[in-house]
C-alpha positions in Angstrom: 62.1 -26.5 62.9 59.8 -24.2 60.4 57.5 -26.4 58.3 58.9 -27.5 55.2 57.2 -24.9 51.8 56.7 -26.0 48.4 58.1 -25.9 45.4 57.3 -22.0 44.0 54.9 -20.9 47.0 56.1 -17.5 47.9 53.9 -17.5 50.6 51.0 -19.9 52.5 48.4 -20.3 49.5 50.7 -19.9 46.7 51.1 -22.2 43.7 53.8 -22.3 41.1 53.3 -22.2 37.4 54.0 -25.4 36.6 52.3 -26.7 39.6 48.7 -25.7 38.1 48.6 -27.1 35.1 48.6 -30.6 36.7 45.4 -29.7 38.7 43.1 -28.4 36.1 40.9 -30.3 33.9 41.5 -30.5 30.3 39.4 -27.5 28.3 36.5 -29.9 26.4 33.2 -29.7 26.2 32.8 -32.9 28.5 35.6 -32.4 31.2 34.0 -28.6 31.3 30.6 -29.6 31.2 29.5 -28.0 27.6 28.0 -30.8 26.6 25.1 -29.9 23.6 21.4 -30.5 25.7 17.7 -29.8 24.8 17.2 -27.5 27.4 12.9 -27.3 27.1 11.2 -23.8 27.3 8.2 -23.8 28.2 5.9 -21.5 25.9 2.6 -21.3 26.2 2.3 -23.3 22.7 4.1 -25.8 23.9 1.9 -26.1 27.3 -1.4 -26.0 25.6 0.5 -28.8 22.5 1.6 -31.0 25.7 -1.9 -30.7 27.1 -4.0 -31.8 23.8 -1.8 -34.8 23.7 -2.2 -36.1 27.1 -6.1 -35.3 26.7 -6.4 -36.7 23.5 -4.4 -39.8 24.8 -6.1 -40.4 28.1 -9.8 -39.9 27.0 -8.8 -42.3 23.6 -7.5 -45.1 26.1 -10.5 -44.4 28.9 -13.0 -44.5 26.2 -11.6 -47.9 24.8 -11.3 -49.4 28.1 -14.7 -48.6 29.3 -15.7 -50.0 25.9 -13.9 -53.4 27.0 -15.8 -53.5 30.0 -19.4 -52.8 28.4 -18.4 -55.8 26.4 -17.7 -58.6 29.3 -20.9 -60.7 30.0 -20.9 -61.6 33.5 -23.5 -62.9 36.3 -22.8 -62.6 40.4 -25.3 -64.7 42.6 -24.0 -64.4 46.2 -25.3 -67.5 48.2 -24.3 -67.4 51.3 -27.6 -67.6 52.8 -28.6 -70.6 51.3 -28.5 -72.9 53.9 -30.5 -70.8 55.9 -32.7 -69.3 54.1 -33.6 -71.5 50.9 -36.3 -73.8 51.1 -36.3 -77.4 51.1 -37.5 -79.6 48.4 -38.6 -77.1 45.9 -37.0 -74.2 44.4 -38.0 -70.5 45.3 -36.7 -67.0 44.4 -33.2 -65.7 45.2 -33.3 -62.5 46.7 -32.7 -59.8 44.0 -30.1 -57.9 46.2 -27.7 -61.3 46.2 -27.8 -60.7 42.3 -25.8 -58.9 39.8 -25.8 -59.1 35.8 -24.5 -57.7 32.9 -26.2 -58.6 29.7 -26.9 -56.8 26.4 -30.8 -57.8 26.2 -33.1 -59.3 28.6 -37.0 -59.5 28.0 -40.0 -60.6 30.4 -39.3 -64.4 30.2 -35.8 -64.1 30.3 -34.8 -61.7 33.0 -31.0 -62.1 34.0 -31.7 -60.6 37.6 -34.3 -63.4 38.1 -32.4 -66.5 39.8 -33.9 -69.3 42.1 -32.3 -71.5 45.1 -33.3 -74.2 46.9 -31.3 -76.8 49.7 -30.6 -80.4 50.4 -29.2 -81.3 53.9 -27.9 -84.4 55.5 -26.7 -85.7 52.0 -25.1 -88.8 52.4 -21.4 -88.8 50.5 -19.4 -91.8 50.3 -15.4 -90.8 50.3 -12.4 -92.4 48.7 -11.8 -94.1 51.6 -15.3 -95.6 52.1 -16.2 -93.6 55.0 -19.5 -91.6 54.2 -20.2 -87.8 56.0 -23.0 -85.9 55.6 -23.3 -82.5 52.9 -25.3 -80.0 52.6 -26.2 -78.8 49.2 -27.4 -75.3 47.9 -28.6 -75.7 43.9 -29.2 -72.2 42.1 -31.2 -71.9 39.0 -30.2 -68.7 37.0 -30.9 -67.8 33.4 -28.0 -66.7 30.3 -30.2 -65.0 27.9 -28.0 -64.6 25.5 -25.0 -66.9 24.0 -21.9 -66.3 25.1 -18.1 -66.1 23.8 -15.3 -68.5 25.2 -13.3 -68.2 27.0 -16.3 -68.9 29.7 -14.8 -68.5 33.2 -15.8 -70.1 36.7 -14.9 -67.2 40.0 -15.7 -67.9 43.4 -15.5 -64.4 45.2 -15.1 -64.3 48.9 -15.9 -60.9 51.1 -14.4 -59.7 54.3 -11.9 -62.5 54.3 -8.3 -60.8 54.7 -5.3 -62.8 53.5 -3.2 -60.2 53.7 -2.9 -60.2 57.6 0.8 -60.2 58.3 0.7 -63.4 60.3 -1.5 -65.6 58.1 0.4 -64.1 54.9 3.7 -65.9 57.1 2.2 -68.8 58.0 3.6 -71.8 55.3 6.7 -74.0 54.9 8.1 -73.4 51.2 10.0 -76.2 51.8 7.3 -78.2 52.8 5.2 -77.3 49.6 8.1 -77.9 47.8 7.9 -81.9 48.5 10.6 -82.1 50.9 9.8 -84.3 54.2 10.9 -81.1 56.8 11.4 -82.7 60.3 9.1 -81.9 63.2 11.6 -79.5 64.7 11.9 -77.3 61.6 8.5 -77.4 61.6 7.9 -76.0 65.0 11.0 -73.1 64.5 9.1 -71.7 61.3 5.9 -69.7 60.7 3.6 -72.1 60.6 2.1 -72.3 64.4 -0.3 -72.7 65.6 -1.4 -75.1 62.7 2.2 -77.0 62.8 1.5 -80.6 64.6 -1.7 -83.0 65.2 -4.1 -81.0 67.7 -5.0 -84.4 68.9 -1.5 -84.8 70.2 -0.4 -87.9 68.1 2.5 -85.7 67.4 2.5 -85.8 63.4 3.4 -83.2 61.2 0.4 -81.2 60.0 1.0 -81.6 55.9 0.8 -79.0 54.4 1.2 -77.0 58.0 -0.1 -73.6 58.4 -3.1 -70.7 58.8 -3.4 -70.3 54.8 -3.7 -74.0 53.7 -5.5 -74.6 56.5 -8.5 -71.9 55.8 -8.3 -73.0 51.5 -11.9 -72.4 50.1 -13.5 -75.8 50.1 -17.2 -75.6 48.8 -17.3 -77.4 45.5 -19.1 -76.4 42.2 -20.8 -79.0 39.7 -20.6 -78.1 36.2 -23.5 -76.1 34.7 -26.3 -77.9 33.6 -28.3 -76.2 30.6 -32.1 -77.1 31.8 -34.5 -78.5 29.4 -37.6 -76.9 28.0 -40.5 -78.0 30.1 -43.0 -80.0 27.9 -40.5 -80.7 25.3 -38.6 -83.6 24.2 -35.5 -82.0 25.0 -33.2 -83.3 27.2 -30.6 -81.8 30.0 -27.6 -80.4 28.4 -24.1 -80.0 30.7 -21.7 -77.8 30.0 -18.5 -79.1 30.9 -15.8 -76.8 32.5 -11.8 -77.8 33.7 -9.8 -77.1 36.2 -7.1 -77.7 34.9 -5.3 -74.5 33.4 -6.7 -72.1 36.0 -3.4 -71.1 37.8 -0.3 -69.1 36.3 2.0 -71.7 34.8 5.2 -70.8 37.0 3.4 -71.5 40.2 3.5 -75.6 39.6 7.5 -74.9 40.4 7.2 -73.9 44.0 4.9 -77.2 44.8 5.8 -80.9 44.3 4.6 -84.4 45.5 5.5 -85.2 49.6 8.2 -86.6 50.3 6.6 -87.9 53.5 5.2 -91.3 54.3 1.0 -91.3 55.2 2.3 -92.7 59.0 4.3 -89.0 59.3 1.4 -87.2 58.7 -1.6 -85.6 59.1 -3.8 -83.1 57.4 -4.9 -79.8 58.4 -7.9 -79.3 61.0 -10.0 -78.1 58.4 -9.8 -80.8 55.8 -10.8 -83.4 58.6 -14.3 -83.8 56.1 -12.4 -84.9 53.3 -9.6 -86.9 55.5 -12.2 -88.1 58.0 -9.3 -90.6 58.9 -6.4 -88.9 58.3 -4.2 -89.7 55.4 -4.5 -93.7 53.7 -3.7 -95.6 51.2 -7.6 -95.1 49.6 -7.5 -91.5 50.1 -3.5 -90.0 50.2 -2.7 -86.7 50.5 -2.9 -84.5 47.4 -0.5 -83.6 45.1 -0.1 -80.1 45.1 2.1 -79.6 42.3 -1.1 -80.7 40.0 -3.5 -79.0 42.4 -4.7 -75.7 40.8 -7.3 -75.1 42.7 -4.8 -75.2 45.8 -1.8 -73.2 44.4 -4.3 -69.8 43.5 -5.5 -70.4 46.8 -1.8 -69.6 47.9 -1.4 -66.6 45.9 -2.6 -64.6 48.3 -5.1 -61.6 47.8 -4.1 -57.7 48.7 -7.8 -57.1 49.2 -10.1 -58.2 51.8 -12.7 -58.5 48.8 -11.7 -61.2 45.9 -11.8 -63.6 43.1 -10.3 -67.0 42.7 -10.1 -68.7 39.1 -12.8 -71.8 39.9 -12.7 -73.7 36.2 -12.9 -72.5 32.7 -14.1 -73.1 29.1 -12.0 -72.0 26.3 -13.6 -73.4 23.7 -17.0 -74.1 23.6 -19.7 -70.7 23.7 -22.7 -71.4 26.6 -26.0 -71.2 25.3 -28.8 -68.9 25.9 -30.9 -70.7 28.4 -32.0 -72.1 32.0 -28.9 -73.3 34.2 -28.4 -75.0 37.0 -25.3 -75.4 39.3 -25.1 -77.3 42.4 -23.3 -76.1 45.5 -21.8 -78.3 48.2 -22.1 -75.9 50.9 -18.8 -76.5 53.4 -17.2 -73.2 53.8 -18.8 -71.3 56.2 -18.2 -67.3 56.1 -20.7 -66.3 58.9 -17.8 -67.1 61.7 -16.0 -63.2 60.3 -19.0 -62.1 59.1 -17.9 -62.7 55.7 -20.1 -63.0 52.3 -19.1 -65.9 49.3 -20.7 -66.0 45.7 -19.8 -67.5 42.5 -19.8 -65.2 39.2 -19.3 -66.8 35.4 -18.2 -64.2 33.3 -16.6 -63.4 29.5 -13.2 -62.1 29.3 -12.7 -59.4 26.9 -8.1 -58.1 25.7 -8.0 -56.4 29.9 -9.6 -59.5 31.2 -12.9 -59.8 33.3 -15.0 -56.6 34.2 -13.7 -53.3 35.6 -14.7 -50.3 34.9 -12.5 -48.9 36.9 -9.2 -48.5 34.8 -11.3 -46.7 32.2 -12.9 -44.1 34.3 -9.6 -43.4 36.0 -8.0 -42.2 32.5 -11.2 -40.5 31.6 -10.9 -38.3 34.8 -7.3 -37.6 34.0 -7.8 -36.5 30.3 -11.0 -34.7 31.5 -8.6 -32.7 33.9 -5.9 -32.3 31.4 -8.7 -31.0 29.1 -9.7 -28.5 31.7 -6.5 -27.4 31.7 -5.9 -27.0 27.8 -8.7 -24.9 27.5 -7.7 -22.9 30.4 -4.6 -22.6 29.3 -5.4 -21.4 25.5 -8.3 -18.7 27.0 -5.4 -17.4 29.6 -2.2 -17.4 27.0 -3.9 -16.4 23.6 -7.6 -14.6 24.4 -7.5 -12.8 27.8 -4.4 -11.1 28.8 -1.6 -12.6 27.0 1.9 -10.9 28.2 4.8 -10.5 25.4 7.3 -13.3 25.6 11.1 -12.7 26.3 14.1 -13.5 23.6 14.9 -17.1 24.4 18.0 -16.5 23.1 18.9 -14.2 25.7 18.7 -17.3 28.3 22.1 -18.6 30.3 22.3 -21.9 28.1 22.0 -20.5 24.8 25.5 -17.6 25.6 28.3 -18.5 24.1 30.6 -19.8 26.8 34.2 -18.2 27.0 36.9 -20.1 26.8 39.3 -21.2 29.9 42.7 -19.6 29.8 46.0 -20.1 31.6 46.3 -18.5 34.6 49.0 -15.8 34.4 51.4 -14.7 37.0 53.1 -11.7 37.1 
């Protein structure tokens, strides 16, 4: 039997009158794609315009931000020789090189890049829970010679130490931060091996269990002390700094208070000189939801070279003077080869000092400058050509309309 034809065909690709009409799309600017568009020309007046503007906008926003930097007041004493090098008993100078300051005036008395160091070992410490261990201390002397702004802000900055490798960035239990008492085997499925149970094989639960809490920054800072005027009545000033307000307010949501009882855990490895015995009643584990210091810990760094939020001032300006701050010296970088300082700086509108962002935009609008002046020499001085008729281009034809296809 022949295949069936349709309606009209007179032969294999034929199609009736009536038949088309159906297919085709309605004769409008939209359905035919007439639509009314900027369609952009490029002139050379409008290259060299477009140019100018990205100069003038780039170099305007460099210049400002370098400005912004210039205006941050910052010091940077690394001290991570101190318990090696640093005498004992009597302070002595700090190595320039472990020194770096940004001041608007200095003068032979006052000289920012000028700090001393000196350190106490064997320090007997009593803890919450009456045991005693012994510290070492590192206490820096540095001067401010000028007064500076609030907000006054605390860093400790840590070198060579990479958070960011995959396997420590993995190793936490959210849910465990969170409050809630995870059972042993939950603990031992997730990411948080090989810090995940007691090492001494009591078989508790390390709290909080992993590589990142276990390896949080613990070297402690005193607040500053202004130093009195030798042969004067004065007396030592302290300028008091909190720690509370240091972390991003959202992050207290992803931490709360254990769920656990003291008898189910244990802490990390690392903390054993601030839990000597474990977990008690005198000294419980901490409350991470109110634990600043611990949370930025958490927020990992991208870099193997950062700063962590230490404690702040907002309100109070710090006096030109002699400081002091006291170190106890716990965390110890020389196992990675790693460097640790502590930097108190201003904060100008883009926050503490880079110079970076500001040179970056300068290079840009420097380029696009370049290529202004380029552009104006070759278009308008050397050998300009003749333009075209822009009217003669595709999009600006009239468009013919669509008719009915006729048959004969």
């Amino acid at each position: 039997m022949a295949p069936r034809r349709r309606r009209g065909e007179t032969g294999d690709d034929a199609v009736s009158e009536t038949d088309a009409p159906k297919n085709r799309p309605p004769n409008t600017a939209f359905r035919q794609q007439r639509m009314r568009a900027w369609q952009c020309v490029l002139t050379p007046k409008l290259i060299v315009t477009i140019f100018s503007i990205l100069a003038a906008i780039y170099l305007g926003f460099g210049a400002y931000l370098t400005y912004l930097a210039h205006t941050v007041r910052d010091i940077r004493i690394d001290y991570t020789d101190c318990l090696r090098d640093a005498p004992v008993g009597k302070f002595d100078t700090l190595p320039a090189k472990h020194i770096t300051a940004h001041f608007s005036k200095s003068d032979e008395t006052h000289n920012p890049y000028v700090a001393y160091w000196q350190k106490e070992v064997n320090v007997s410490v009593e803890l919450l829970g009456g045991d005693t261990r012994n510290r070492s201390y590192c206490h820096v002397q540095f001067n401010i010679p000028e007064e500076l702004k609030p907000t006054i802000s605390f860093f400790y900055n840590l070198e060579n130490f990479y958070q960011n490798h995959r396997r420590y960035v993995n190793s936490f239990n959210a849910k465990q931060l969170l409050g809630d008492a995870v059972d042993g085997r939950t603990i031992n499925d997730s990411t948080c091996d090989p810090i995940a149970h007691d090492p001494k094989g009591s078989g508790k639960i390390v709290y909080p269990c992993g590589l990142v809490a276990n390896s949080i920054f613990n070297d402690t800072f005193s607040d500053l002390v202004l130093l009195a005027v030798p042969k004067s009545n004065e007396k030592n000033e302290t300028y008091f700094m909190s720690k509370k307000g240091i972390a991003w307010g959202g992050m207290k949501d992803l931490y709360g208070p254990t769920k656990y009882n003291i008898d189910q855990i244990v802490p990390p490895p690392n903390w054993e000189e601030r839990y000597p015995s474990g977990y008690t009643k005198e000294n419980p584990p901490p409350d991470l939801k109110d634990n600043e210091a611990f949370q930025n810990w958490m927020m990992l760094a991208a870099a193997p070279n950062f700063f962590k939020l230490y404690q702040k001032n907002m309100t109070e300006p710090l006096k030109a003077g002699q400081y002091q701050v006291d170190i106890e010296d716990n965390f110890d970088t020389t196992v990675y080869n790693g460097r640790k300082a502590f930097v108190i700086t201003t904060l100008s509108t883009m926050g503490s000092r880079n110079i970076w962002p500001g040179i970056i935009f300068l290079i840009v609008g420097g380029i696009c400058l370049i290529l202004d002046v380029y552009f104006i020499l070759s278009f308008f001085l050397w050998k300009p050509r003749k333009l075209g008729d822009p009217s003669y281009l595709s999009w600006n034809q009239p468009s013919a309309p669509q008719g009915h296809a006729s048959s004969s």
